[in-house]
C-alpha positions as CSV (number, residue, x, y, z in Angstrom):
1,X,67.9,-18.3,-70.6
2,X,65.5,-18.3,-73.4
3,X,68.1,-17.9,-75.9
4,X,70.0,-21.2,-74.3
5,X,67.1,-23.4,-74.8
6,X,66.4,-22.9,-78.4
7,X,69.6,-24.1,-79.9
8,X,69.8,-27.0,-77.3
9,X,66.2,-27.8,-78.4
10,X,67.1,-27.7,-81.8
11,X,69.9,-29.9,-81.7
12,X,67.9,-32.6,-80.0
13,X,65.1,-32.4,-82.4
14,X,67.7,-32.8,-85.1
15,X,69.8,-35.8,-83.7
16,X,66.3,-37.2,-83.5
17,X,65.4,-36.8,-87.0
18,X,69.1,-38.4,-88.3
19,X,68.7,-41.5,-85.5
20,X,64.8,-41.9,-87.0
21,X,66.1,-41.3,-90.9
22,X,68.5,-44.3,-90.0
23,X,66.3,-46.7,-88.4
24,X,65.2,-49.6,-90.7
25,X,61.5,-49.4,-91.8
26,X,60.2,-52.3,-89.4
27,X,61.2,-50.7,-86.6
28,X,59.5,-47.0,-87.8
29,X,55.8,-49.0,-88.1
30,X,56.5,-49.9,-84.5
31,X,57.0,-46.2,-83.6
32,X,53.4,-45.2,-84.7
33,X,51.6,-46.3,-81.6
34,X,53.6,-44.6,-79.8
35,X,53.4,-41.6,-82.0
36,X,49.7,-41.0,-81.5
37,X,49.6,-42.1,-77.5
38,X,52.5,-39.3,-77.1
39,X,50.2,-37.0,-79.0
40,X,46.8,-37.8,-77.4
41,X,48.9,-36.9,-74.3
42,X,49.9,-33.7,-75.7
43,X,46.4,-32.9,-76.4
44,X,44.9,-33.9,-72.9
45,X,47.3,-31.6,-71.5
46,X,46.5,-29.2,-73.5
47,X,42.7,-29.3,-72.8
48,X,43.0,-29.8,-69.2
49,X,45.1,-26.3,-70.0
50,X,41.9,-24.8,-71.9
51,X,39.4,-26.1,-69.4
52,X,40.7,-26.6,-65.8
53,X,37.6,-27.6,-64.4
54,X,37.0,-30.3,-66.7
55,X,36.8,-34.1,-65.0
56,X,38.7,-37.3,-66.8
57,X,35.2,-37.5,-68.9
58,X,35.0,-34.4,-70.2
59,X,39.2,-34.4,-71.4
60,X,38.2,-37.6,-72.9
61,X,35.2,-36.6,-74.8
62,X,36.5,-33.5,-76.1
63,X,39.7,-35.0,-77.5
64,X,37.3,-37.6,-79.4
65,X,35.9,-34.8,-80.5
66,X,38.8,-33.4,-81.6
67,X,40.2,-36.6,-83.5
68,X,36.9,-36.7,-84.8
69,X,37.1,-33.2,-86.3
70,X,40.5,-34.1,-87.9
71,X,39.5,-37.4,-89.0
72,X,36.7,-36.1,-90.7
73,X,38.7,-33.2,-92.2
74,X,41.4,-35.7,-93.8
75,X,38.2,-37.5,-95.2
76,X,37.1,-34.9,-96.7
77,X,39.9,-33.4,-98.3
78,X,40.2,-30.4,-96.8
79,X,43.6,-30.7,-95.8
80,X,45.9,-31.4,-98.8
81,X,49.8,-31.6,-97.9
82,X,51.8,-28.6,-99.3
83,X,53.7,-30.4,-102.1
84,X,50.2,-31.6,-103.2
85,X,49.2,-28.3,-104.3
């Protein structure tokens, strides 16, 4: 089954790359809200996956710590983009 989601998976991803490469810029700086609420879902899940007994509260205040931590990173440097190297 496995093996059937992978290339379906990869298809999608890639007809969503061409229809985002196409897009005209005004509409991509409209996408970046949404881009960060999809992610900050993504990362509640995934901490309400690490710690199960955690209430609303606690998700929320370890995923500001979280963006904290990567905020702060960026800030500093730490993280440089591949080609940057």
């Amino acid at each position: 089954m496995e093996e059937l989601i992978e290339p379906l998976a990869d298809a999608i991803y890639a007809d969503k790359v061409r229809r985002a490469r196409k897009a005209p810029p005004s509409k991509k700086m409209g996408w970046g809200g949404e881009l960060f609420d999809e992610a900050c879902y993504r990362m509640r899940m995934g901490i309400r996956h690490q710690f199960p007994d955690a209430d609303e509260r606690e998700v929320e205040e370890i995923l500001y710590q979280r963006l904290n931590r990567l905020r702060q990173v960026h800030e500093h440097g730490i993280y440089r983009k591949s080609h940057q190297r």
